[in-house]
LUMFIGU-789499 format. One line per field, with one value per residue (C-alpha): residue number from 1; x negated, y negated, z. Coordinates in Angstrom, 3 decimals, always signed. Each point is the difference from the previous one (the first is absolute). Layout:
<sites>
n = NUM,...
xx = X,...
yy = Y,...
zz = Z,...
</sites>
This chain:
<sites>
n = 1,2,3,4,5,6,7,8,9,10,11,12,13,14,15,16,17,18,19,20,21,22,23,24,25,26,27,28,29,30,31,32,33,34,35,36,37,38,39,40,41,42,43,44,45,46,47,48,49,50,51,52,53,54,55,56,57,58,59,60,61,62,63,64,65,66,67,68,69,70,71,72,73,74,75,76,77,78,79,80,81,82,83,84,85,86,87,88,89,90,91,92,93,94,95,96,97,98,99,100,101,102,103,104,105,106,107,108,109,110,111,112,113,114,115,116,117,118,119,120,121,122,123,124,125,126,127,128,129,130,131,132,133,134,135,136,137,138,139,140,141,142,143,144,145,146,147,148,149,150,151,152,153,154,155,156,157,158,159,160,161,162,163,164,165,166,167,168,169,170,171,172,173,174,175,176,177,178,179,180,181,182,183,184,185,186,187,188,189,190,191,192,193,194,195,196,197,198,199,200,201,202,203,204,205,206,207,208,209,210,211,212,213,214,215,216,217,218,219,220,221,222,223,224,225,226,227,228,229,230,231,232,233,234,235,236,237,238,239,240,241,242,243,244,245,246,247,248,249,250,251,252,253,254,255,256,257,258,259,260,261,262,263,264,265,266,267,268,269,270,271,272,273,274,275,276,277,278,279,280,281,282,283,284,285,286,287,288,289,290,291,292,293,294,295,296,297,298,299,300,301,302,303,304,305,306,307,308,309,310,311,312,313,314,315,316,317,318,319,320,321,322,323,324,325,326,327,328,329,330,331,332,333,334,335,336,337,338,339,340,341,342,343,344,345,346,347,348,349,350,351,352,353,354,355,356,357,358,359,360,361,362,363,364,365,366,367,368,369,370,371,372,373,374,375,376,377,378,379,380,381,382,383,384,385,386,387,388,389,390,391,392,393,394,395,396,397,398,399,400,401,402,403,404,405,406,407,408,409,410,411,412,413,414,415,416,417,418,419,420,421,422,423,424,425,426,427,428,429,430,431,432,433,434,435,436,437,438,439,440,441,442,443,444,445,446,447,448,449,450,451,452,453,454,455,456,457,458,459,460,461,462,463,464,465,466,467,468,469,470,471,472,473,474,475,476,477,478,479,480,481,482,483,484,485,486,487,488,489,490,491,492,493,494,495,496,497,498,499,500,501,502,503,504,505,506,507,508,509,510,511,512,513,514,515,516,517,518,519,520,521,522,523,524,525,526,527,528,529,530,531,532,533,534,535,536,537,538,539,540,541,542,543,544,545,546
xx = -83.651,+0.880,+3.565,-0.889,-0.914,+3.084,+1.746,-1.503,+0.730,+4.091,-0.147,-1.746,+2.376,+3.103,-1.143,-1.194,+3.889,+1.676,-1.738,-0.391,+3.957,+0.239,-2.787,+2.199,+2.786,-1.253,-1.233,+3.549,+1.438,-2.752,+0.492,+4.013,-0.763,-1.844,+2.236,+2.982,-2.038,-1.037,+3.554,+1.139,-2.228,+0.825,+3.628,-0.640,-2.451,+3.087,+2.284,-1.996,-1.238,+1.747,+2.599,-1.030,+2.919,-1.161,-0.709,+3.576,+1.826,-1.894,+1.057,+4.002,-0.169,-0.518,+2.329,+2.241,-1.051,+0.920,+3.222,+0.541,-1.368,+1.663,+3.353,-0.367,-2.268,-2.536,-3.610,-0.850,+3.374,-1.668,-2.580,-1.723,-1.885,-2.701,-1.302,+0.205,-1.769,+2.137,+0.112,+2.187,-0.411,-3.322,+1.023,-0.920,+1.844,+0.091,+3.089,+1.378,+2.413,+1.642,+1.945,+2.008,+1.941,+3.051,+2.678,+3.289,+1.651,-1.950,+1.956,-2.502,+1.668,+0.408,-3.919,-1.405,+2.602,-1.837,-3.158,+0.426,+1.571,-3.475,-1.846,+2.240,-2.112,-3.486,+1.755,+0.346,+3.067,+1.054,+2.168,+0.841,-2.119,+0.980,-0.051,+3.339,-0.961,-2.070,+2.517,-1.036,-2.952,-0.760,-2.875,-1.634,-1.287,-2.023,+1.416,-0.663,-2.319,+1.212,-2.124,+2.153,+2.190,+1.784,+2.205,+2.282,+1.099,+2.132,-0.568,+1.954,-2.539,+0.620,-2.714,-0.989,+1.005,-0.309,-3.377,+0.878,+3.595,-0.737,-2.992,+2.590,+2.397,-3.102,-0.445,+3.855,-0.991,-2.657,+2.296,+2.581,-2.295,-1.615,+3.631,+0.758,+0.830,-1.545,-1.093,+2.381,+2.833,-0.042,+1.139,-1.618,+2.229,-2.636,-1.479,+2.085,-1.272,+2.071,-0.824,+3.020,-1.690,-2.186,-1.770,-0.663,-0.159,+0.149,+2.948,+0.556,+2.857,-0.925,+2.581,-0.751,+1.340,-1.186,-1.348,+1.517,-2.786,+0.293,+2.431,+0.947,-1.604,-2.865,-0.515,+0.657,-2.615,-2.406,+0.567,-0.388,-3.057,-1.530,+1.161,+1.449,-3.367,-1.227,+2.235,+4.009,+2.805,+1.814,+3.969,+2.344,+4.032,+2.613,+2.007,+3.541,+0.120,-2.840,-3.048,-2.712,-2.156,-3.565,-0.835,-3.815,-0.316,-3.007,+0.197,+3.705,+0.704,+1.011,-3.027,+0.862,+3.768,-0.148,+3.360,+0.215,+2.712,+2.169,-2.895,-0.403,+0.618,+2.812,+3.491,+2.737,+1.374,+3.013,-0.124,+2.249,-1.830,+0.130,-1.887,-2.536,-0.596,-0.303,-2.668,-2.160,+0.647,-3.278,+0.817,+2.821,+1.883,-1.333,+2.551,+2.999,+1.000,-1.591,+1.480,+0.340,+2.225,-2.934,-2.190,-2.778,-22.333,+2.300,+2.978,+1.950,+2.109,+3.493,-0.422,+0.314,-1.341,+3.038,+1.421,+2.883,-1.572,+1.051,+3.515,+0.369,+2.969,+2.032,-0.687,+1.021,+2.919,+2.204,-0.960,-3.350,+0.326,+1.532,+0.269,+1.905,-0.669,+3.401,-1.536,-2.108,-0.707,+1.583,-1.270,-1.916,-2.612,-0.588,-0.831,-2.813,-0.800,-3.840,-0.082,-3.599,-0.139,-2.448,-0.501,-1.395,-3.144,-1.619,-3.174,-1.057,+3.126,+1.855,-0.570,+0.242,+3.485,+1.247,-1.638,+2.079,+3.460,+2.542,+2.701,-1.670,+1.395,-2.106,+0.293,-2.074,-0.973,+0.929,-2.639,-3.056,-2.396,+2.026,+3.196,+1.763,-2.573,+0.757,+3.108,+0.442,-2.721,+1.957,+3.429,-1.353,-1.707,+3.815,-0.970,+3.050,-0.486,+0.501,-0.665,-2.574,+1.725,-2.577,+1.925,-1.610,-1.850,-1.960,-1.837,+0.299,+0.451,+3.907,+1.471,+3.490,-0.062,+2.523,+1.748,+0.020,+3.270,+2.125,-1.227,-3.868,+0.333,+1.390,-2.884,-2.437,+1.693,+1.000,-3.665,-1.630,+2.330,-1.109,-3.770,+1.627,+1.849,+2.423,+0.152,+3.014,-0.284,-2.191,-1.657,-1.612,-3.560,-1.173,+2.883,-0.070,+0.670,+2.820,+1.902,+0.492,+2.011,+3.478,+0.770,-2.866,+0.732,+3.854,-0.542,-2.317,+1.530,+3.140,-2.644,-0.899,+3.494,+1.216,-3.124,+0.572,-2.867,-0.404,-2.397,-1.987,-0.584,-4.082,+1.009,-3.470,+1.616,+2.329,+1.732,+0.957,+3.767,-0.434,+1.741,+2.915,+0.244,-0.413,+3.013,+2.186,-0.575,+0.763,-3.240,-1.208,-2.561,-2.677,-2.810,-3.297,-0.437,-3.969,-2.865,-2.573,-3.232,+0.129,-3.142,-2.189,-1.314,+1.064,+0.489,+2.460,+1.390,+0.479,+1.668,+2.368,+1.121,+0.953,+1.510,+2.442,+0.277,+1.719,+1.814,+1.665,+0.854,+1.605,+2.121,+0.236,-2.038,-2.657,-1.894,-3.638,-2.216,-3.433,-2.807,-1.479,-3.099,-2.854,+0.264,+3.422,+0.124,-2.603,+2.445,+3.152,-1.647,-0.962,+3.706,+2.612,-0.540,+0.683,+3.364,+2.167,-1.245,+0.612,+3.751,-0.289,+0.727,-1.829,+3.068,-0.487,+1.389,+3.371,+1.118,+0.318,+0.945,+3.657
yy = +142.677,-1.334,-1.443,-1.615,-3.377,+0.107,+0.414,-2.979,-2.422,+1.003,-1.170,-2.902,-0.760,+0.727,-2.406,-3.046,+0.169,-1.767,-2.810,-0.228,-0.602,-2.364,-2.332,+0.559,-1.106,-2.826,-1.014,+0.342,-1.618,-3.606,+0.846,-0.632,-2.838,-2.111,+0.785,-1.435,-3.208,-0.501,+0.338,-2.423,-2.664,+0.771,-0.822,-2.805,-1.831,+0.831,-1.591,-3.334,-0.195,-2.850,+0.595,-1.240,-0.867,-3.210,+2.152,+1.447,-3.228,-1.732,+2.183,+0.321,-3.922,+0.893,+2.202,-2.976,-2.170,+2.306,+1.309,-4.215,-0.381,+3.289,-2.095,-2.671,-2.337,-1.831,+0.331,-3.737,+0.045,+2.154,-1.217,+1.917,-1.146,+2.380,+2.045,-0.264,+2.224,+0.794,+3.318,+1.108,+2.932,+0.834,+0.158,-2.325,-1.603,-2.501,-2.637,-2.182,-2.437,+0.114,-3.142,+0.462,-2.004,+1.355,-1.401,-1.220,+2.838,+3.179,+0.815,-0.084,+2.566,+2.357,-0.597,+0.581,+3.161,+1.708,-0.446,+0.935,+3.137,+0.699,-0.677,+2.579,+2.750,-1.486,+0.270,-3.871,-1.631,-3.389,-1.936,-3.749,-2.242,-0.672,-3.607,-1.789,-2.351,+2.503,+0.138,+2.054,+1.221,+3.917,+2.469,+2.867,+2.504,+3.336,+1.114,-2.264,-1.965,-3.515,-0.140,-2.399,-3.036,-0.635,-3.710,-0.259,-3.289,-0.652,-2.413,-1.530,-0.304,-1.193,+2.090,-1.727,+2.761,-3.147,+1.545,+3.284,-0.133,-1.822,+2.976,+2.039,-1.683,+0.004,+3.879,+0.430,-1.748,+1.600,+3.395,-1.459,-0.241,+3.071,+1.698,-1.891,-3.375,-2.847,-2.721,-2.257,+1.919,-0.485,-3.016,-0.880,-2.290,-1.053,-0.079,-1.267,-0.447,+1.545,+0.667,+0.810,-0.005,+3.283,-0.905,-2.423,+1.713,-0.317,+0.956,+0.973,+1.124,+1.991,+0.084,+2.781,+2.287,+3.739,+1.428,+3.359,+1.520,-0.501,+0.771,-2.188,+2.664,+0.310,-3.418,+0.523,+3.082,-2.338,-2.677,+2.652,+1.150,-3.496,-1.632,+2.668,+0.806,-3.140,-2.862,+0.278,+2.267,+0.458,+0.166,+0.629,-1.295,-0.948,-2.704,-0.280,-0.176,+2.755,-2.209,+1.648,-1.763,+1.361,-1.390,-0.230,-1.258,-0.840,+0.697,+0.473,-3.488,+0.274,-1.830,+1.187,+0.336,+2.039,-0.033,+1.600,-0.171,+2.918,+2.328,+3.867,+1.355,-2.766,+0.780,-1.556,-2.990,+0.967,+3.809,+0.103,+0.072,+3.759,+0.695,-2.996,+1.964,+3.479,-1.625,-2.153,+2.532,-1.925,-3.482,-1.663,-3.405,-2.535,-1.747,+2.862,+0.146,+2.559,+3.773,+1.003,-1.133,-1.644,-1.747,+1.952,+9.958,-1.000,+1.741,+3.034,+2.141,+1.251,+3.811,+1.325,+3.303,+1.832,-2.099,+1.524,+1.766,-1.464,+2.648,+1.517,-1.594,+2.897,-0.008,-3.365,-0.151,-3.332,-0.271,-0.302,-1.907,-3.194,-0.287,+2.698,+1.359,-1.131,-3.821,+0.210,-3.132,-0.829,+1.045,+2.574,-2.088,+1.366,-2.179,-0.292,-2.117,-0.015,-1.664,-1.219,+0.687,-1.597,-3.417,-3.162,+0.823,-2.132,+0.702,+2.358,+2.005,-3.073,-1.844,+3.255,+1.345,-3.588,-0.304,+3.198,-0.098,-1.788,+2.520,+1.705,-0.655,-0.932,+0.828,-2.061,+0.721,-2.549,-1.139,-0.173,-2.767,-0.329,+0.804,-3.237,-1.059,+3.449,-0.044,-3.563,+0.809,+3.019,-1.682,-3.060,+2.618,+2.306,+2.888,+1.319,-0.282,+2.380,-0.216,+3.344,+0.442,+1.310,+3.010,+2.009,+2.280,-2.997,-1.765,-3.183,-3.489,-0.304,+3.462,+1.352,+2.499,+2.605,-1.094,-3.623,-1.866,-0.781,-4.242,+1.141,+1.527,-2.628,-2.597,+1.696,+0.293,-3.530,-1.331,+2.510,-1.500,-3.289,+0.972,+1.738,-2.546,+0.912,+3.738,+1.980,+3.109,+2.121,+3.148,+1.630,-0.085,+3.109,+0.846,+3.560,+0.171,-3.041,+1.195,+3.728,-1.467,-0.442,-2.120,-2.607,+0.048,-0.743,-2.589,-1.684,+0.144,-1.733,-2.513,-0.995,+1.021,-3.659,-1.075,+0.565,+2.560,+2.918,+2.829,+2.695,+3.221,+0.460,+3.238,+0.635,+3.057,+2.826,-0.333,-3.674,-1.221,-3.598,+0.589,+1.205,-2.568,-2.902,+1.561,+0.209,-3.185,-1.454,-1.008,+0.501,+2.372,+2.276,+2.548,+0.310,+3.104,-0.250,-0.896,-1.321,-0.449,+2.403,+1.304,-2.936,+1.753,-1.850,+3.531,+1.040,-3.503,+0.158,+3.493,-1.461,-2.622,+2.879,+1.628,-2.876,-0.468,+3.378,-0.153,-3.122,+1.271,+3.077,-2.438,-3.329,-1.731,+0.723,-2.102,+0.289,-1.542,-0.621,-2.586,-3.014,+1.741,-0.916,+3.688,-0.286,-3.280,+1.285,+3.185,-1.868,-2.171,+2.364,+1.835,-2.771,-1.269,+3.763,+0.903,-1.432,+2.542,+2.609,-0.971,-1.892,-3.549,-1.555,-2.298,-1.099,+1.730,-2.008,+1.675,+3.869,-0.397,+1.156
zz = +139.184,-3.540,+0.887,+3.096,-1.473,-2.010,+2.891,+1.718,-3.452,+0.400,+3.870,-0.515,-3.427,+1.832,+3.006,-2.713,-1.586,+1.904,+0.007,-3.517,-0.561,+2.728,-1.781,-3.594,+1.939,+1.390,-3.816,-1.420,+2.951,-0.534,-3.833,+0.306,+2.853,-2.503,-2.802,+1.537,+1.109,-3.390,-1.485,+3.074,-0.941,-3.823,+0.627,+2.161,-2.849,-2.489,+2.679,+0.372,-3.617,-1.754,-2.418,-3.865,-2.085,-1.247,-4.058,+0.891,+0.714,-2.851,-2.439,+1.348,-0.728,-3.447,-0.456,+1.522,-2.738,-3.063,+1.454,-0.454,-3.533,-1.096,+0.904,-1.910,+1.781,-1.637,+0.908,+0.639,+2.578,+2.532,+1.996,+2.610,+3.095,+1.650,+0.868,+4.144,+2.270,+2.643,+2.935,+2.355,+2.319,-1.467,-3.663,-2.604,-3.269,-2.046,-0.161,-3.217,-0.910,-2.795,-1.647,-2.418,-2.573,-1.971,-2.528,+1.136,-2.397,+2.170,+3.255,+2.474,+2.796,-2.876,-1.321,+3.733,+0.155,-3.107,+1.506,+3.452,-1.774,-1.156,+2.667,+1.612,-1.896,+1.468,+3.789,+0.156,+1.568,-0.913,+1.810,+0.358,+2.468,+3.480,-0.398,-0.175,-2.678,-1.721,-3.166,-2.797,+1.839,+0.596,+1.582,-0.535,+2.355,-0.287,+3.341,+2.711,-2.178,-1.721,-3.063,-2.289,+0.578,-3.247,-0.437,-3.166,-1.240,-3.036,-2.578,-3.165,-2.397,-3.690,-2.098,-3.445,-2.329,-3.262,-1.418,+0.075,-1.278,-3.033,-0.502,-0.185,-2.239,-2.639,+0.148,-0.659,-2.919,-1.125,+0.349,-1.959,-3.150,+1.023,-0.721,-3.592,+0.953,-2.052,+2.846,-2.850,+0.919,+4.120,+1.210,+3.235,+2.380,+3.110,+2.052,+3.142,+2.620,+2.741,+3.923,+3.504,+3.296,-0.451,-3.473,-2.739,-3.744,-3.706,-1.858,-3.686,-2.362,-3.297,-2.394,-3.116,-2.138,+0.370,-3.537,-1.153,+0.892,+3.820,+2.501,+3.385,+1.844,-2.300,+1.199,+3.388,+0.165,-1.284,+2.071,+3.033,-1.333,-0.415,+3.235,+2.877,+1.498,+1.619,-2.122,+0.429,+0.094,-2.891,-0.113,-3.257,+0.290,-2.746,+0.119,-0.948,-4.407,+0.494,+0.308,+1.582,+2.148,+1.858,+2.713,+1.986,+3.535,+1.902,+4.013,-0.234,-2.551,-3.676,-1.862,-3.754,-1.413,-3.475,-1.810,-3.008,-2.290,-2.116,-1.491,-0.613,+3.328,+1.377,+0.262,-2.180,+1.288,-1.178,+1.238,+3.174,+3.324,+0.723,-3.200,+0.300,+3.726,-2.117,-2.049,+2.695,+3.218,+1.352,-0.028,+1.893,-0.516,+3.040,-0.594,+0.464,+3.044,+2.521,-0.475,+3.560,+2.989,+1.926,-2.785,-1.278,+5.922,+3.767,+1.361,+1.516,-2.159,+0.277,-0.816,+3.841,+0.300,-0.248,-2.350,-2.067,-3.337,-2.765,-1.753,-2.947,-1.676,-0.004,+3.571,+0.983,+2.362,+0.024,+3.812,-1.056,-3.430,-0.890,-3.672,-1.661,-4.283,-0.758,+0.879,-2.813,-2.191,-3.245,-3.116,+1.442,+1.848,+3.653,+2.403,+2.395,+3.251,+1.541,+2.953,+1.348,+3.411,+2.691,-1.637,+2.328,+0.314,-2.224,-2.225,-3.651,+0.172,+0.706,-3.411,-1.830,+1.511,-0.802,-3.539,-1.025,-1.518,+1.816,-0.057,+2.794,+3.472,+2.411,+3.528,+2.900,+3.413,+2.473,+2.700,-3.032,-0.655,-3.151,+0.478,-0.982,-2.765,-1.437,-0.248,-1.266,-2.709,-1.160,+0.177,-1.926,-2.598,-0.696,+2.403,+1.997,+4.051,+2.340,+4.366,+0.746,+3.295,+2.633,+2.086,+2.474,+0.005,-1.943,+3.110,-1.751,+1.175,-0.609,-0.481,+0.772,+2.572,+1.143,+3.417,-1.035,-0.212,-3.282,+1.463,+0.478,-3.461,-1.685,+1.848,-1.850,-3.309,-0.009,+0.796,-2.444,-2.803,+1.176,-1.380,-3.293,-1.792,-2.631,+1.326,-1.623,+1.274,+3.051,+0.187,+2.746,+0.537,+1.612,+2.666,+0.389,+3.473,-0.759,-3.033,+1.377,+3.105,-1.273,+2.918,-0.951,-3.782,+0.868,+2.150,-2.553,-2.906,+2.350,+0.271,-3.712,-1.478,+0.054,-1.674,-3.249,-0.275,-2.036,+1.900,-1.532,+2.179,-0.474,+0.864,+2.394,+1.612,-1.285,+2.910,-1.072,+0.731,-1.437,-3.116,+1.585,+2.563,-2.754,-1.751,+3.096,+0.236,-2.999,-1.225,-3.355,+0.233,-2.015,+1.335,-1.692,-2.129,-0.559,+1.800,-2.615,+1.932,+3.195,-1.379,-1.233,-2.790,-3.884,-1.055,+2.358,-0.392,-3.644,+0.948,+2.442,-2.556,-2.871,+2.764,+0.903,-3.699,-0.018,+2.743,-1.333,-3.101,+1.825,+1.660,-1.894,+2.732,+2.724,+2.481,+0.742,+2.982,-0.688,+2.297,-0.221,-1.470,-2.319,-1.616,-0.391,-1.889,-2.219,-0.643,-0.235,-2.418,-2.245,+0.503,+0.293,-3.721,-1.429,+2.290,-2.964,-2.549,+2.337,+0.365,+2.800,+1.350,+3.000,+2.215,+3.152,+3.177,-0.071,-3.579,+1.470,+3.471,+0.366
</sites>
């Protein structure tokens, strides 16, 4: 009697089941319905909502605008116009137009070239407008979108450099009776008032006599100290007789002439010139004739990965090496050659590479904002040229490129001399891919070897065959032995430089590559004034190529 009703419960349990799942079912099934609706309409709101770029766009144009001052271009020459609303396929940006103003001295394809560079990082192309009369007049895009129409106009402009020049012939004053010299004993001839079709300035000659107590490059370090930061440049020569003279320009003009006559520190007049050189290794004659055959924070750097490590000298094999120990220089003075790689871009490191002693070589890239003015600066100032020949794999407006002819090769050396003036000599800038194709190296050095260039193997692979194809040739030819400034560290730069100190005492002369860097002016600052007391001579690039 008891299990009856339990009985009766299971039966009428077991009939309800069914219908139970069918109803959960059902739920899931309207539960997954709804779901997919909602993530329908979700997507179709996303689809039709408009697309905000106008912050985006805004601030791209501003990134536009330094890339410009960064190279050189003043503030009050850039003018932009906007913002403009503007949509297309349900996005929206904002437009502007930018009008901009440059010197007659800053090549404006190269200038637009930097900066579309830049832009490249932000995913911005630039390219030239459609229009047929549009001139010097580019766009920018973020994809599909035009936010930025940019028109570049040169002008010649004649800047008034009077009040400022003749400021800075009274602080060389001052300096000169800060270091010993009675204001009775300078005689002051100026100011004249000078100007060519860039600028209009004061000029002044100081005539003194140093005091025992100071030095020509006492003075000079002084004069750097007072004036390099935001005044002039400062430059020390010697004329023929051993007269020194120091020099300070203003925006690339002489302002201030300093000649000083025979003091503690100045050669004999009578000492023959090899000794007067021993004595002053700083300062050269500007009125000798130029040494070499050919007159004499920005930019990519030469050391490849793979680049070929720098040997031991014991190690060094003459297919690798140019200069040999038994080239060593007289009297027990090795020689070194620093070349400056990567120069034309303008700016800081700029001023500082060319306010550093003029026995380095400088090498310039060709297709820079600054290429020319560069190397016409540095030619005017002592420095010895050299052409930084792009070769692939560089990816740079210009380079040399394996498969191209001996005529396409010599197109592109003969316009990229046309921007370095006064070049002597080439070396390869990157060219990894280039120099390790004996094929391509032969057929370019066929190219230059009527030029009456010397080339320097940058030596950015160990599997390099420049050198050997120079020789061959007939060319006078060198390979670097150090990198400098691989790592941009002053630490491991100061390193570097002991360690092509070495190396060219091991072998009577070496040749180091360092950049166009603010770090490494600092460092080569500090270093190039000791290399003398540590047996060492610092040439240029044409005095230990074989």
């Amino acid at each position: 009697m008891a299990e009856e009703p339990s009985e009766s419960a299971a039966k009428v349990a077991g009939e309800a089941l069914p219908h139970s799942w069918v109803r959960i079912a059902v739920g899931l099934a309207a539960c997954v319905v709804a779901a997919v609706l909602c993530a329908v309409v979700v997507r179709q709101y996303l689809r039709m909502r408009p697309e905000n770029l106008c912050d985006y766009t805004a601030a791209l144009a501003g990134i536009f605008e330094q890339a410009l001052l960064e190279n050189r271009v003043l503030e009050e020459d850039i003018e932009r116009g906007g913002p403009e609303l503007r949509s297309h396929n349900g996005a929206h940006w904002n437009a502007f137009e930018f009008d901009v103003a440059v010197p007659a001295s800053i090549d404006v394809g190269g200038l637009l070239e930097v900066a579309a560079r830049h832009m490249l990082y932000y995913n911005v192309s630039t390219s030239k407008a459609p229009s047929a009369d549009a001139g010097n007049e580019w766009v920018l895009a973020l994809g599909p979108y035009e936010f930025a129409r940019v028109r570049v106009r040169q002008e010649i402009r004649r800047a008034d450099l009077t009040a400022e020049t003749a400021a800075i012939a009274r602080k060389c004053l001052s300096v000169l009776e800060d270091v010993g010299i009675p204001e009775a004993g300078i005689t002051r001839v100026g100011p004249e008032l000078k100007g060519d079709d860039r600028a209009s300035w004061s000029f002044t000659r100081l005539e003194a006599q140093l005091p025992a107590s100071c030095t020509v490059f006492g003075l000079e370090s002084a004069l750097r100290a007072t004036l390099e930061t935001h005044d002039g440049r400062v430059v020390s020569r010697v004329r023929i007789g051993g007269t020194a003279v120091v020099s300070v320009s203003r925006q690339g003009v002489d302002c201030v002439e300093i000649v000083l006559g025979q003091a503690r520190g100045l050669p004999d007049t009578n000492a023959p010139p090899a000794i007067q050189l021993a004595i002053l290794p700083r300062l050269k004659d500007p009125l000798a004739p130029a040494e070499s055959t050919g007159g004499s924070d920005n930019a990519p750097s030469d050391s490849e990965a793979g680049a070929a490590p720098d040997p031991a000298p014991e190690t060094r094999s003459p297919a690798q090496e140019g200069p040999s120990a038994d080239a060593a220089a007289p009297a027990g003075i090795s020689k070194v050659a620093i070349i400056i790689d990567d120069n034309g871009y303008g700016g800081e490191a700029t001023e500082r590479i060319l306010a550093l002693d003029t026995a380095l070589t400088l090498s310039v890239l060709p297709n820079t904002p600054y290429a020319t003015e560069t190397a016409d600066r540095a030619r005017e100032l002592g420095f010895e040229l050299m052409l930084h020949m792009p070769m692939e794999k560089a990816d740079v407006a210009g380079q040399v490129a394996v498969g191209m002819s001996r005529d396409q090769m010599r197109r592109l050396v003969d316009d990229a001399l046309s921007q370095v003036p006064g070049a002597a000599g080439v070396n390869n800038h990157m060219g990894s891919v280039f120099t390790a194709n004996e094929t391509a190296v032969t057929t370019f050095m066929d190219a230059i070897k009527d030029m009456s260039l010397y080339f320097v193997d940058s030596r950015t692979t160990a599997q390099t065959g420049a050198l050997e194809a120079a020789r061959k040739a007939g060319i006078a030819c060198a390979s670097r032995d150090v990198f400098l400034d691989n790592v941009k560290e002053p630490a491991y730069i100061r390193d570097q430089l002991d360690k092509l100190v070495a190396v060219a005492k091991e072998q009577g002369r070496a040749i180091g590559i360092a950049h166009c860097k603010s770090v490494t002016a600092e460092v080569l600052a500090e270093g190039l004034p000791r290399l003398e007391d540590q047996g060492v001579r610092l040439v240029h690039v044409s005095e230990v190529i074989e």
